[in-house]
LUMLODO-912085 format. One record per residue: residue number from 1; residue in one letter; x, y, z of N, C-alpha, C, O, CB in turn. Coordinates in steps of 0.02 Angstrom, whole numbers. Glycine has a CB too. Example, Ala and Ser with C-alpha at 12.3 -4.5 7.8 and 13.67 -1.06 7.14 Angstrom:
<rs>
(1 "A" (660 -284 390) (615 -225 390) (660 -165 390) (712 -166 423) (565 -224 452)) (2 "S" (642 -112 354) (684 -53 357) (645 2 394) (670 57 402) (704 -30 286)) 
</rs>
This chain:
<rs>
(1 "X" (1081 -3529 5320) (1078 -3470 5277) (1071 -3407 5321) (1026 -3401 5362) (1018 -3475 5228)) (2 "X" (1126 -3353 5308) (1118 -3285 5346) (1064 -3251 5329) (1044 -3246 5271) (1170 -3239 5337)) (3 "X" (1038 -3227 5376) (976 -3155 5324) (1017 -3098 5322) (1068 -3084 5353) (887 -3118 5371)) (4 "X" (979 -3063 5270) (1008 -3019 5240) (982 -2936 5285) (924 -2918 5293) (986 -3033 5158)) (5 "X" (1033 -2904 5306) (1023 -2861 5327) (961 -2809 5284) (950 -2803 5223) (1085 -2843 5337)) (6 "X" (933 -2783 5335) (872 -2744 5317) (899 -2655 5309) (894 -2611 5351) (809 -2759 5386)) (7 "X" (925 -2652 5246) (938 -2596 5209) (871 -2530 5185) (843 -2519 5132) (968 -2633 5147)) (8 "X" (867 -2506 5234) (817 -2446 5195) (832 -2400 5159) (871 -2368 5194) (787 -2409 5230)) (9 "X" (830 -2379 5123) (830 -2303 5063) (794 -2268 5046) (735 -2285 5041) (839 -2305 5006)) (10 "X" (815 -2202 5031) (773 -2143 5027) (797 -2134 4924) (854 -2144 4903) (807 -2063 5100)) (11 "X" (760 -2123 4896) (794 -2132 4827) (751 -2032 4806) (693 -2013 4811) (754 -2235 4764)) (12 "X" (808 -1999 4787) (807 -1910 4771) (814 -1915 4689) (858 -1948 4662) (891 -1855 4814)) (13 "X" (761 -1875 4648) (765 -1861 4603) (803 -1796 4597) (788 -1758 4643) (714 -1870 4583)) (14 "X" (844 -1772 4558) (909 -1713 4558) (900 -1692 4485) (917 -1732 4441) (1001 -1745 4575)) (15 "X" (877 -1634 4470) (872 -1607 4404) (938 -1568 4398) (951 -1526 4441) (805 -1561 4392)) (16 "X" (988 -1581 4340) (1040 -1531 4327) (1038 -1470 4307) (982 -1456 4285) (1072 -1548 4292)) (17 "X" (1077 -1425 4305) (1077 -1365 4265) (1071 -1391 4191) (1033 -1358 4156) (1144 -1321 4279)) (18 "X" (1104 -1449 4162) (1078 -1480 4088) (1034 -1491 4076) (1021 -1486 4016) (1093 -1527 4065)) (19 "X" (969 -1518 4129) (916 -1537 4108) (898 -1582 4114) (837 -1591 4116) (909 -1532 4068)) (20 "X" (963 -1653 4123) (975 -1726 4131) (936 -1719 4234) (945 -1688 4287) (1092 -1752 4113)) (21 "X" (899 -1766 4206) (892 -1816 4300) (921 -1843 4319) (941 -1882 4276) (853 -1864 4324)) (22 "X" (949 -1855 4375) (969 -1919 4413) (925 -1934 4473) (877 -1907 4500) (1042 -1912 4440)) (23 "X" (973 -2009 4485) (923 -2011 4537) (975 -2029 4592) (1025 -2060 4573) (857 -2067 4526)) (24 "X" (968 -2010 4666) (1015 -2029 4712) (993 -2052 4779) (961 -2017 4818) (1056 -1980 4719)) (25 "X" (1014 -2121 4791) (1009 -2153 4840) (1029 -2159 4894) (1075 -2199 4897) (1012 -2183 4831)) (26 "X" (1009 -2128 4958) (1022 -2120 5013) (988 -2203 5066) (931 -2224 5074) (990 -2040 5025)) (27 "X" (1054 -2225 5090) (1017 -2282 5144) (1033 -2267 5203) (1087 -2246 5222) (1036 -2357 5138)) (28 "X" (982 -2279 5236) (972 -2240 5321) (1022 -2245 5361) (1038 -2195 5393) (915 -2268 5369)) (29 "X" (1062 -2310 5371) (1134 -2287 5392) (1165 -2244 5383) (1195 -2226 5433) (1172 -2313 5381)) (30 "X" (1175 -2208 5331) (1200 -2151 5315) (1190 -2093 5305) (1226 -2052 5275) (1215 -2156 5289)) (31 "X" (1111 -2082 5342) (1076 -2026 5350) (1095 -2018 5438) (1097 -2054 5487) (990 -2037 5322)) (32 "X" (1108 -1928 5418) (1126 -1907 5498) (1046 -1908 5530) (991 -1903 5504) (1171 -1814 5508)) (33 "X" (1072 -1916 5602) (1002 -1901 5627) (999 -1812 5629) (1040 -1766 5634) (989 -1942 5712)) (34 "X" (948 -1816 5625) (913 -1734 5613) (924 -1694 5674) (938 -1635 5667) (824 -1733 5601)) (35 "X" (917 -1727 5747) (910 -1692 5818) (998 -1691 5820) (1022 -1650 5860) (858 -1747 5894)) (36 "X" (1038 -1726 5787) (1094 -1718 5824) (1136 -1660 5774) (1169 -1621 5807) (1134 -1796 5837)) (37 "X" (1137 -1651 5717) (1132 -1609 5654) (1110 -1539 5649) (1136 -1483 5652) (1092 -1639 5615)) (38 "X" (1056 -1562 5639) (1022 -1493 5613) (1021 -1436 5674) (1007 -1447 5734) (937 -1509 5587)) (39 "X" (1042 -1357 5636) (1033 -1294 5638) (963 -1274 5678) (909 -1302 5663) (1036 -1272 5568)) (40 "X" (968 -1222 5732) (881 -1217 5736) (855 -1199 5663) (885 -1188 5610) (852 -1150 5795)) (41 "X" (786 -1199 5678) (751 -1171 5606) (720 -1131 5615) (673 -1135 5656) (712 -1208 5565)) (42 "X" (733 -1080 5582) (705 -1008 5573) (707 -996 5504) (725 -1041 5466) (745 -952 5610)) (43 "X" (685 -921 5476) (706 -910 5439) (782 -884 5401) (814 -832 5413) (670 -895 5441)) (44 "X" (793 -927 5364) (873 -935 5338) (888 -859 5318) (928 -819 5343) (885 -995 5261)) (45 "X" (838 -849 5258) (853 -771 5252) (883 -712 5307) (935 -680 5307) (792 -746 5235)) (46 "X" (825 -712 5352) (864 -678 5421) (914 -669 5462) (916 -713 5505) (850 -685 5453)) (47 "X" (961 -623 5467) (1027 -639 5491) (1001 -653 5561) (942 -636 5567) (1088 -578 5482)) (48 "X" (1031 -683 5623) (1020 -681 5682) (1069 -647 5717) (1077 -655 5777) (1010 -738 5703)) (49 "X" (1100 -612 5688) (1149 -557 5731) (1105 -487 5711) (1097 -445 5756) (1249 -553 5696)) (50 "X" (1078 -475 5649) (1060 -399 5628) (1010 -378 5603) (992 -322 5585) (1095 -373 5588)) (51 "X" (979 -439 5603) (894 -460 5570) (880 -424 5510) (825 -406 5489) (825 -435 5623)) (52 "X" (941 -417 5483) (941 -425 5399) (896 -443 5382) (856 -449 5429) (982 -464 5365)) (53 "X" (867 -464 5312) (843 -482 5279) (879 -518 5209) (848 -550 5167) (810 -438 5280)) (54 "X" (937 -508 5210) (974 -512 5164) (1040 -551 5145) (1085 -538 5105) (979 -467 5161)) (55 "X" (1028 -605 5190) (1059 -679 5207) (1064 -710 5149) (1013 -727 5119) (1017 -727 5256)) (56 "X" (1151 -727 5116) (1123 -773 5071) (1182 -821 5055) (1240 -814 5075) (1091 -736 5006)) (57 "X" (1158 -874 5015) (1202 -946 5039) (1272 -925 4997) (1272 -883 4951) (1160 -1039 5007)) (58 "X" (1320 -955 5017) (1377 -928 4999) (1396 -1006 4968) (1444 -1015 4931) (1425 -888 5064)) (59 "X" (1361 -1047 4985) (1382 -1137 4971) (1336 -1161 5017) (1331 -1147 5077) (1472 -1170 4993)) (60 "X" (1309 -1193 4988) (1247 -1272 5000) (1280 -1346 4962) (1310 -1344 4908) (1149 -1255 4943)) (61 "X" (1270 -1398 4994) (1261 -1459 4983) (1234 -1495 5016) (1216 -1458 5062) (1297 -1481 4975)) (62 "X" (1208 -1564 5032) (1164 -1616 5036) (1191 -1632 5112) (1252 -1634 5113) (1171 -1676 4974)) (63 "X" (1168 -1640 5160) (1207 -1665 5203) (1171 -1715 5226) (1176 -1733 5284) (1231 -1624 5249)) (64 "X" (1119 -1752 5173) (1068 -1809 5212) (1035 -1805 5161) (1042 -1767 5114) (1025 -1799 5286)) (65 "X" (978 -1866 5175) (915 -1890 5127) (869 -1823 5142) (833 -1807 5095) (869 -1978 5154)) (66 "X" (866 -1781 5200) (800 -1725 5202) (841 -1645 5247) (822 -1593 5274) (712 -1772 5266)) (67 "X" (902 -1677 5233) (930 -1596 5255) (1013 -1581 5191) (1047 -1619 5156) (966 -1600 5376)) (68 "X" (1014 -1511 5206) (1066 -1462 5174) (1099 -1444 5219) (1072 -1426 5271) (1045 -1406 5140)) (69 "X" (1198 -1440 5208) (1218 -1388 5255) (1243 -1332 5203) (1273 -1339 5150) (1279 -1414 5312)) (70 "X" (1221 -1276 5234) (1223 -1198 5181) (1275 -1150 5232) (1266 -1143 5293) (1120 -1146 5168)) (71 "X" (1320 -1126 5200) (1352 -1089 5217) (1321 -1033 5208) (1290 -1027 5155) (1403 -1096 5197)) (72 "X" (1321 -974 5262) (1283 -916 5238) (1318 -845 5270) (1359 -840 5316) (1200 -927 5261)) (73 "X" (1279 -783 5222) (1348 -735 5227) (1296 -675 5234) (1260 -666 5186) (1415 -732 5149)) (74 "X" (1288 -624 5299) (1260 -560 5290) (1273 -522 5262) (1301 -484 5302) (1254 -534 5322)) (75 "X" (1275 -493 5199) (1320 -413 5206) (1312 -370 5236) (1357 -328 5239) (1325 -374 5166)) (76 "X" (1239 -363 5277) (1249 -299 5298) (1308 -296 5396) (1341 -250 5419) (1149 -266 5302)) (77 "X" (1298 -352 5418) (1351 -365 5470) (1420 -387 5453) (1473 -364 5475) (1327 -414 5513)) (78 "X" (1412 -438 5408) (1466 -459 5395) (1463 -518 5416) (1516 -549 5406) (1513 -427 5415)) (79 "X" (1411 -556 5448) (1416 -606 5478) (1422 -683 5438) (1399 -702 5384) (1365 -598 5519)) (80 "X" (1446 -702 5469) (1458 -772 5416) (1449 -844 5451) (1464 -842 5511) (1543 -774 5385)) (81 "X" (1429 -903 5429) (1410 -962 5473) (1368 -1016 5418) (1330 -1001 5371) (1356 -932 5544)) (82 "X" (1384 -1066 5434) (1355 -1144 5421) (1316 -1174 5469) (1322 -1175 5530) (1408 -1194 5413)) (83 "X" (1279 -1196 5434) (1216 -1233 5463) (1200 -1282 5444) (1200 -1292 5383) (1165 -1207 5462)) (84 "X" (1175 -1337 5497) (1110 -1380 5403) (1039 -1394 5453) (1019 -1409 5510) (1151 -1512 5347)) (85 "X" (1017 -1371 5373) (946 -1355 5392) (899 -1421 5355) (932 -1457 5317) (924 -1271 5359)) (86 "X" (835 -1437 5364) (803 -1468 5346) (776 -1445 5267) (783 -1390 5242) (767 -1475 5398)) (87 "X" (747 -1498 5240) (729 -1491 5173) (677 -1437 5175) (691 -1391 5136) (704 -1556 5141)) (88 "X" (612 -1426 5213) (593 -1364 5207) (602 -1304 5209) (590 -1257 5170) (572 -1361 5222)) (89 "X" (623 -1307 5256) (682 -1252 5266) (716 -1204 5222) (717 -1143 5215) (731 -1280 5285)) (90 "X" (741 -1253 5196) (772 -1233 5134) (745 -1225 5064) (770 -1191 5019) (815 -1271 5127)) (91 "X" (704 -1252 5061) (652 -1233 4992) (609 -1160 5006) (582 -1130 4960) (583 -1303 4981)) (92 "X" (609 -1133 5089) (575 -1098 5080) (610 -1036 5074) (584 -982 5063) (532 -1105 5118)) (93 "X" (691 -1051 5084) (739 -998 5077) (752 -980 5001) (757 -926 4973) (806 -1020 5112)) (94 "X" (754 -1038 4980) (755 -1057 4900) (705 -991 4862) (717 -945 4823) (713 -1152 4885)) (95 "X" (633 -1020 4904) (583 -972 4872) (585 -921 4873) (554 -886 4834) (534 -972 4883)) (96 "X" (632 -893 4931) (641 -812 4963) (710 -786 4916) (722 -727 4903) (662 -811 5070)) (97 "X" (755 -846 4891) (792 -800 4851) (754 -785 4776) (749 -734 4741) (867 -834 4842)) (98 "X" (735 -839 4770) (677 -832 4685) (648 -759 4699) (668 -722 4655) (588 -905 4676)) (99 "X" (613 -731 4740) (585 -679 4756) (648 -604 4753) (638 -552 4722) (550 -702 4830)) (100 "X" (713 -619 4794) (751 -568 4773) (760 -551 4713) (749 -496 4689) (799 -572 4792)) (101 "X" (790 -614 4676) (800 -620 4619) (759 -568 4578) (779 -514 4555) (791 -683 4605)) (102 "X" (683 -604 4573) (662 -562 4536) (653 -494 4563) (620 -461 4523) (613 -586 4513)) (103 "X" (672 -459 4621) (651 -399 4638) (710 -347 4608) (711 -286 4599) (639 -398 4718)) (104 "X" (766 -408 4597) (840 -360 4575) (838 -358 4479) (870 -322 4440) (936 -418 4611)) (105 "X" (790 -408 4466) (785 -401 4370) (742 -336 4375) (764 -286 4348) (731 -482 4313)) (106 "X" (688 -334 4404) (666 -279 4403) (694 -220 4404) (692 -176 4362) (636 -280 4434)) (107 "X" (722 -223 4458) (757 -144 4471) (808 -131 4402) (816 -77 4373) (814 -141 4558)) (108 "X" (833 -182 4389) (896 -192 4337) (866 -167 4261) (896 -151 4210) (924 -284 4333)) (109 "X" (794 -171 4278) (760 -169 4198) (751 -95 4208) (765 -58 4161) (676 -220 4178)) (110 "X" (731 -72 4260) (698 7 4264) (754 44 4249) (750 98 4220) (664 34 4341)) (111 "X" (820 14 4271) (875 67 4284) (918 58 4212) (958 102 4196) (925 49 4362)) (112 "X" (910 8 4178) (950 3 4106) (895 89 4076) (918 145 4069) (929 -106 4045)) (113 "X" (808 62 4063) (774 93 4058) (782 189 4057) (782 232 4014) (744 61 4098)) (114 "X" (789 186 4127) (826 243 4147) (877 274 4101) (870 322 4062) (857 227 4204)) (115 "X" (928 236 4115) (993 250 4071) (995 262 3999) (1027 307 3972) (1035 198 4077)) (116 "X" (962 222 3970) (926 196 3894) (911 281 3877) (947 319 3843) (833 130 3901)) (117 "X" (839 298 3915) (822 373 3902) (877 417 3918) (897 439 3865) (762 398 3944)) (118 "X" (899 431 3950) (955 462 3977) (1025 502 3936) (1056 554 3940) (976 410 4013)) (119 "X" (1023 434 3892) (1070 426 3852) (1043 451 3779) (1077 487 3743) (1091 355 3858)) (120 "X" (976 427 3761) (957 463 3716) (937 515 3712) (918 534 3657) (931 445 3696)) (121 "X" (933 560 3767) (898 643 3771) (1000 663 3756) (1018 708 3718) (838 681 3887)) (122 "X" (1035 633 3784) (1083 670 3785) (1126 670 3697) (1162 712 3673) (1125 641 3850)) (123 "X" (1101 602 3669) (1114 613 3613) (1086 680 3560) (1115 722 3525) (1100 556 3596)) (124 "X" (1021 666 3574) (965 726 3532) (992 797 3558) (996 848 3523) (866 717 3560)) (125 "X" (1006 792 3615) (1060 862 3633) (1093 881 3603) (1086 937 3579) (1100 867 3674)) (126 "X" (1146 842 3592) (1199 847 3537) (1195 853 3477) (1237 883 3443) (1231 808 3535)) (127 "X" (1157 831 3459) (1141 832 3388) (1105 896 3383) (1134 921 3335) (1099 768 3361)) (128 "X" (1061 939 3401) (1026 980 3402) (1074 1032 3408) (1078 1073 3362) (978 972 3445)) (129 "X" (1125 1038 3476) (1200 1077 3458) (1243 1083 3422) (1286 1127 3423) (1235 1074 3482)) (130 "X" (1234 1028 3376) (1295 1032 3308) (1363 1002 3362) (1419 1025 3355) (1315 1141 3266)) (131 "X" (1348 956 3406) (1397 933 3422) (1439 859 3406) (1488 833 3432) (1384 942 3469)) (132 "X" (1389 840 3347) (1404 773 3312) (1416 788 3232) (1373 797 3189) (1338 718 3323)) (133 "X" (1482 788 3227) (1488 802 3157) (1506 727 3121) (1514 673 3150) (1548 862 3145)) (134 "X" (1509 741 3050) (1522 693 3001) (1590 664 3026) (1578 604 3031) (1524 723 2925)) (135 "X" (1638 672 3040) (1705 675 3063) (1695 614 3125) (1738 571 3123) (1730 760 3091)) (136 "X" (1653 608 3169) (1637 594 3238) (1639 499 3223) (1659 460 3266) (1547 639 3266)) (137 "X" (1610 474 3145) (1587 413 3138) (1636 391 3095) (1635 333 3073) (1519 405 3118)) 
</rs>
């Protein structure tokens, strides 16, 4: 009787944009090694040509049971490049875009805001000028 080769696996829970889980099974044969692979690690956000701040993935996918390769794009250089980075790594870039994110709803809320008033002083203008007649609606 042969023995049976000794198969290890890494098994990834994957939440969809639907909502549905999966689950995906990575076996160590087919995990890259990490030293021969992986990107230095720094912070992803940071360009390393212009020390941006404002690095962001242009395309990510899985490239292993504990790393990502992310394509990534400066605007303010222009610089552009792929990497793969380790799973922390990347969650903590993750966290740093969650953080833009919300820094750009914000601004987006002040400036509708803005506009919102803006728009209504200029109405009450008009109206106060007799520049909205019955004719207008």
């Amino acid at each position: 009787m042969s023995a049976q080769p000794d198969h290890r696996h890494y098994v990834r829970r994957v939440v969809l944009p639907s909502g549905k889980t999966i689950e995906v099974v990575y076996f160590e044969d087919q995990v890259p090694a990490p030293t021969e692979r992986s990107a230095p690690q720094h912070d992803i956000h940071v360009c390393g040509t212009c020390s941006s701040e404002l690095v962001y993935p242009v395309e990510w996918h899985e490239a292993g049971a504990t790393h990502w390769q992310v394509a990534l794009r400066c605007p303010n250089c222009e610089w552009s490049g792929t990497g793969v980075f380790e799973q922390h790594a990347v969650e903590i870039f993750d966290e740093e875009l969650d953080r833009g994110t919300e820094a750009l709803v914000r601004d987006l809320k002040r400036l509708v805001q803005a506009n919102m008033e803006e728009q209504v002083e200029r109405f009450i203008d008009a109206l106060r000028d007799d520049h909205i007649l019955p004719d207008d609606f």
